[in-house]
C-alpha positions in Angstrom: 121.9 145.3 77.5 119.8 143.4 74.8 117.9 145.2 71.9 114.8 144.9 73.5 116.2 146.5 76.7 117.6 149.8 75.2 113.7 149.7 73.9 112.9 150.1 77.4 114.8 152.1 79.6 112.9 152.8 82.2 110.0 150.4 83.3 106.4 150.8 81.8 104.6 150.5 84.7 106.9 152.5 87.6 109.2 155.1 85.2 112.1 153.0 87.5 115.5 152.3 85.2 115.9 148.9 84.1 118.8 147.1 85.5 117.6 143.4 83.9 114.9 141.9 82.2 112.5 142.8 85.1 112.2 145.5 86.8 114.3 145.0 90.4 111.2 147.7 92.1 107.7 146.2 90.9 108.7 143.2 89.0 107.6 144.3 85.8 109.0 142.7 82.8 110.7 144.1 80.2 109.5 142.4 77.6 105.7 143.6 76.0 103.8 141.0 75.3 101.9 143.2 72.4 105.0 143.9 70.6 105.8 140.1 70.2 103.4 137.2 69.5 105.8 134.6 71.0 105.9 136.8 74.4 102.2 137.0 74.1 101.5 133.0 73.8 104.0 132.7 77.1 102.5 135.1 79.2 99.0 133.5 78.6 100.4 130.2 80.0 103.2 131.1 82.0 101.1 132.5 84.8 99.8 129.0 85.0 102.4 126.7 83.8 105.5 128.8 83.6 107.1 127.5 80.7 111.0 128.5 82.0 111.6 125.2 82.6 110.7 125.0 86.4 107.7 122.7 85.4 110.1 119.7 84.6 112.4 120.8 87.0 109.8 120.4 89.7 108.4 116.8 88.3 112.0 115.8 88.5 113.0 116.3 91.3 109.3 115.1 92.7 110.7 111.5 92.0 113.0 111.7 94.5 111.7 111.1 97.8 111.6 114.8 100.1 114.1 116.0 98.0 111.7 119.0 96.4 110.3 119.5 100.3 113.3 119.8 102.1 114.6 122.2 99.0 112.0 124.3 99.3 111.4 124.3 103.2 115.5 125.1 103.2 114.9 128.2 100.9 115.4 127.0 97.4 112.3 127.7 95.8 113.2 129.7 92.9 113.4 126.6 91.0 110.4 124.9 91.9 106.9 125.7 91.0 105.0 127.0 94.2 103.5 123.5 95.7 100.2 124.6 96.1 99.9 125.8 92.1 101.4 122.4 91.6 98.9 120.2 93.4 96.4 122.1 91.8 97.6 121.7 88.2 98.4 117.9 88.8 95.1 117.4 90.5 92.8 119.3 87.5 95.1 117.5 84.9 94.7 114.3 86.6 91.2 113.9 87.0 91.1 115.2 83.4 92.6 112.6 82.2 90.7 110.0 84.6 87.7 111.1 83.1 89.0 111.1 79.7 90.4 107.7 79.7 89.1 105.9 82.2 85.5 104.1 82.1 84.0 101.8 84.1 82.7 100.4 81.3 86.6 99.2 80.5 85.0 96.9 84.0 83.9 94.1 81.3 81.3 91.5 82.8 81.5 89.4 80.6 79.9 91.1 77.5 77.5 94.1 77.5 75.6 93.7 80.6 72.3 95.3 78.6 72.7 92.8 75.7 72.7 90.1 78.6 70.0 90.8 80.2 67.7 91.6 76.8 68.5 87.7 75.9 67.0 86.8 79.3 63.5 85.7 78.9 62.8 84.4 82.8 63.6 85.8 86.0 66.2 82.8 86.6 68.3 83.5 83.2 67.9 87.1 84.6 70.1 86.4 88.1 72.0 83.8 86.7 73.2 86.5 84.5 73.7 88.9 87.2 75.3 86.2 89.6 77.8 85.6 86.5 78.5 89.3 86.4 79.2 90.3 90.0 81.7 86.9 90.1 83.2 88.7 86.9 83.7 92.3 88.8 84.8 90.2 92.0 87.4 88.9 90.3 88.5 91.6 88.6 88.9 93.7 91.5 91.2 90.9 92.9 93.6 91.1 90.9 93.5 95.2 90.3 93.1 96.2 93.9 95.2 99.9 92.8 92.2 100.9 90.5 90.5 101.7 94.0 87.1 99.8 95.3 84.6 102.7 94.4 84.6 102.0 90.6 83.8 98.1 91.6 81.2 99.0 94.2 79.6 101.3 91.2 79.8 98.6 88.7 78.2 96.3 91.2 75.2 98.9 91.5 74.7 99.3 87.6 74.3 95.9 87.3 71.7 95.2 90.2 70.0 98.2 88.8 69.9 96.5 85.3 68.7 92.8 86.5 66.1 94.9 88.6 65.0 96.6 85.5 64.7 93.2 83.2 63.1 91.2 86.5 60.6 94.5 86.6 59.9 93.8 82.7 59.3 90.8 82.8 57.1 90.3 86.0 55.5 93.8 85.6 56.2 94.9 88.2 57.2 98.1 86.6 60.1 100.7 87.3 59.0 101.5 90.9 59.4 97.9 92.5 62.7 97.5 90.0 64.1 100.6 91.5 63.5 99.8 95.4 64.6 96.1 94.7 68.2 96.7 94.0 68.4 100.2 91.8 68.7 102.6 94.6 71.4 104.7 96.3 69.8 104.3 99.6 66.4 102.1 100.8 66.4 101.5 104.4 64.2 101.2 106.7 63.4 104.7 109.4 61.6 103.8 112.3 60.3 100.8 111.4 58.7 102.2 107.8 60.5 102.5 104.8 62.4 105.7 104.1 61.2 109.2 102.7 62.6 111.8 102.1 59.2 113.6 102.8 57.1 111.5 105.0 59.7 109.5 106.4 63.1 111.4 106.2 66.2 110.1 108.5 66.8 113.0 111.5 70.0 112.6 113.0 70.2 113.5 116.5 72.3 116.8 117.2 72.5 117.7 113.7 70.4 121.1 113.1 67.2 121.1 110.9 69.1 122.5 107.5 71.6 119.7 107.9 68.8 116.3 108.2 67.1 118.2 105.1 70.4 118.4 102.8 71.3 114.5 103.9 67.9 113.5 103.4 67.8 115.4 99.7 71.1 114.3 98.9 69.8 110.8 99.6 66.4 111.4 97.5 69.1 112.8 94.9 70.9 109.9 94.6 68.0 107.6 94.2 66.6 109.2 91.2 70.0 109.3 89.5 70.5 105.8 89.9 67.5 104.9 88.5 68.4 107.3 85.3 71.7 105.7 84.8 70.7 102.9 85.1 73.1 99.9 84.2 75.5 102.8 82.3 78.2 101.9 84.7 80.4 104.9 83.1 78.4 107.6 84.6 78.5 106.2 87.9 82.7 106.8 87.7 82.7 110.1 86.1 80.0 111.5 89.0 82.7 110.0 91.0 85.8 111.8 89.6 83.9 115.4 89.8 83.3 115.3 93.3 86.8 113.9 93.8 89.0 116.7 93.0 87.0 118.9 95.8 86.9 116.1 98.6 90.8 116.5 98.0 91.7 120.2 98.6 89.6 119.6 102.0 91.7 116.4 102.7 94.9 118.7 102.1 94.8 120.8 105.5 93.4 118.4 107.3 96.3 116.1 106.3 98.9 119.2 107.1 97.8 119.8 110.7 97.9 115.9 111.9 101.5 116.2 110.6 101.4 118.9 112.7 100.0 116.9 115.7 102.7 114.0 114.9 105.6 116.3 114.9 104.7 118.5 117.4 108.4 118.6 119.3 110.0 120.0 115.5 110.1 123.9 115.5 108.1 123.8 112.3 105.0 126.2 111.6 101.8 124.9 110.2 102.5 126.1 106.7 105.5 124.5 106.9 103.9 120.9 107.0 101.5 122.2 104.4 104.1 122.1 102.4 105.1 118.8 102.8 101.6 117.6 103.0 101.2 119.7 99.5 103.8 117.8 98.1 103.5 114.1 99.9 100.2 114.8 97.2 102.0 115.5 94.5 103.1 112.8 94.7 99.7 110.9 95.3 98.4 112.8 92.2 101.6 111.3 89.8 101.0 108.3 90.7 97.2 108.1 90.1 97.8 109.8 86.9 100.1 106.6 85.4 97.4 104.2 86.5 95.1 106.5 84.6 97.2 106.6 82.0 98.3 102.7 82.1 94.3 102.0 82.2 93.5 104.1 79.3 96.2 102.8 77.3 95.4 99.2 77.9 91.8 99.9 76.9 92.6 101.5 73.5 95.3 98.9 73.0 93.5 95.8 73.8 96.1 93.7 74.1 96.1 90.3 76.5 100.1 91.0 76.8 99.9 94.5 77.8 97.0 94.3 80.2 98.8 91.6 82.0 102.0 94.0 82.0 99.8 96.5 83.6 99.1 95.2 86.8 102.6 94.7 86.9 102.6 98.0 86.6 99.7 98.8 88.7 101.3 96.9 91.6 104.7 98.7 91.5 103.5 101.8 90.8 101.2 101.4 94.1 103.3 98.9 96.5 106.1 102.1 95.8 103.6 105.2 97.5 104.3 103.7 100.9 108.1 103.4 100.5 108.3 106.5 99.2 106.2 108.6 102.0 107.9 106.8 104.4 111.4 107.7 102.8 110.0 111.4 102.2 109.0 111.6 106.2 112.3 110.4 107.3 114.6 112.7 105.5 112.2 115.7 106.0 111.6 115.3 109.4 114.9 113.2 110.5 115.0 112.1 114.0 115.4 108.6 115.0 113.9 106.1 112.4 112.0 103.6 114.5 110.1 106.8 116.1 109.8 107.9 112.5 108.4 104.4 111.7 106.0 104.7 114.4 104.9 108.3 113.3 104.5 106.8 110.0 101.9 104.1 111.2 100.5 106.1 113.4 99.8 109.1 110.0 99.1 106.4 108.1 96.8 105.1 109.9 94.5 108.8 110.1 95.4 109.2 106.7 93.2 105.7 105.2 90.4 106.9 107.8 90.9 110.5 105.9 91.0 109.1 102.7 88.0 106.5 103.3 86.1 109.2 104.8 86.8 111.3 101.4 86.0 108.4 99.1 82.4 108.1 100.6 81.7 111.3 100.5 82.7 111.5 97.1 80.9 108.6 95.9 77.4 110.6 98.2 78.4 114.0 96.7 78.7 112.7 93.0 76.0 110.1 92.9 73.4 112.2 95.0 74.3 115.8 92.9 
């Protein structure tokens, strides 16, 4: 028995005798965290991180397709973080990161898109400069389809909202007609009449009365923060990656229970496939965070060499998620392959209706806060 042991007999908190370093009746450790300041920095972090090495051993072993899952659903789990306390640190540290590093601004248009627009003296240099712009972000987002269509589609909107503003100045017309002409989050037409969300709001039939007035204020919402951001594409993303995290931990047991659904003949429990759903996102968030990471370090680097080495990256990083879950699902789940295959399509398929559905809402929910 070690010094620090004989210290402690008998456990602090339940007078049992110590066999170990923790207490084999309440768990306990042996070790005080007032007496030492090394044990006191660890047990700040270890309840979230648990700095014994299971950390790494868990983002391993995460690389290796169902290899973690099957572990854990098997009964190895000492070894491995607790999936739902890893999605959550990977998702928090991811979109920390995202918002860190990642800018739309990093989008470019061809030169500042405010400094374009001041030069413009007519209406004409105004959408010529705007038609040059959104040809810019087109091609852009063909050739770096993994950074995802909502930053594009926000980019896209700062920049209407910015040749609205300029057409506005110089017409003047003012802010009003700038903002209905292309700067807003939502201008249709209700029942003939433009929209309001007083006079004219959009009732959806079935819905109940609280549930028209928080789509219609969400809608009202997102109109007046368009117009205060105006052509700062940035903040358009980073509304985006707050609501994101959320729209994700509701994705998760949805996800779990059409796995569920799909595998219904396997005797496997719910929980079970919320395990592997938990982890199938570990996954997601690992990747996400390396295009995060690849984006922000071609940003600071601004390199010609290494931004064309990144959609290298990019593309192998993303053309390897569906090879992976498909590899994960197989050795999981086993069975015959081709059903597997079909199950596969047939996930996969709810899954990009899932994720689509969690994208918009994200993009209504962070825009229309």
């Amino acid at each position: 028995m070690s010094s620090t042991d004989s210290a402690h007999a008998a456990c602090e908190n339940c007078d049992t005798a110590l066999q170990g370093h923790y207490c084999h009746r309440c768990g306990q450790s042996a070790h005080n965290p007032l007496k030492h300041v090394g044990h006191a920095i660890e047990e700040v972090f270890e309840s979230f991180w648990h700095l014994d090495g299971r950390i790494f051993r868990t983002l391993r072993d995460l690389w290796v397709p169902g290899r973690i899952a099957l572990n854990y659903l098997n009964g190895r789990r000492v070894g491995y973080v607790q999936p739902l306390r890893l999605f959550v640190i990977l998702t928090l540290f991811t979109f920390f990161i995202g918002k860190l590093f990642v800018h739309v601004d990093d989008i470019h248009m061809g030169g500042s898109s405010g400094s374009a627009y001041t030069r413009a003296t007519t209406v004409e240099q105004v959408e010529a400069a705007r038609a040059e712009q959104l040809a810019t972000i087109d091609r852009q987002q063909a050739n770096s389809p993994a950074t995802g269509n909502a930053g594009f589609a926000m980019a896209r909107a700062a920049v209407n909202a910015a040749a609205a503003q300029r057409n506005a100045e110089l017409t003047g017309t003012g802010k009003e007609t700038a903002a209905t002409e292309h700067g807003t989050f939502f201008s249709h037409t209700v029942n003939g009449k433009p929209w309001d969300a007083d006079t004219n709001p959009i009732v959806v039939a079935g819905w109940p009365r609280f549930a028209n007035n928080w789509l219609n204020k969400r809608l009202h919402n997102g109109n007046a923060n368009i117009q205060r951001m105006g052509g700062k594409t940035d903040l358009y993303m980073q509304a985006i990656l707050t609501a994101l995290p959320g729209a994700l931990f509701f994705l998760m047991p949805v996800f779990a229970l059409v796995l569920r659904i799909a595998y219904v003949p396997r005797a496997m429990g719910y929980l079970e496939h919320l395990v592997v759903a938990l982890y199938s996102h570990c996954w997601l968030m690992m990747v996400l965070l390396a295009t995060f990471l690849i984006a922000g370090i071609s940003s600071a680097l601004a390199s010609p060499a290494f931004a064309a080495a990144s959609q290298w990256l990019y593309a192998l990083l993303w053309l390897a998620v569906p090879v992976y879950l498909l590899w994960m699902q197989q050795r999981v789940y086993g069975g015959n392959k081709a059903l597997t295959v079909l199950r596969y399509l047939a996930i996969g398929g709810v899954y990009l209706f899932l994720v689509s559905f969690v994208v918009m809402y994200a993009v209504l929910a962070g825009i229309s806060a």
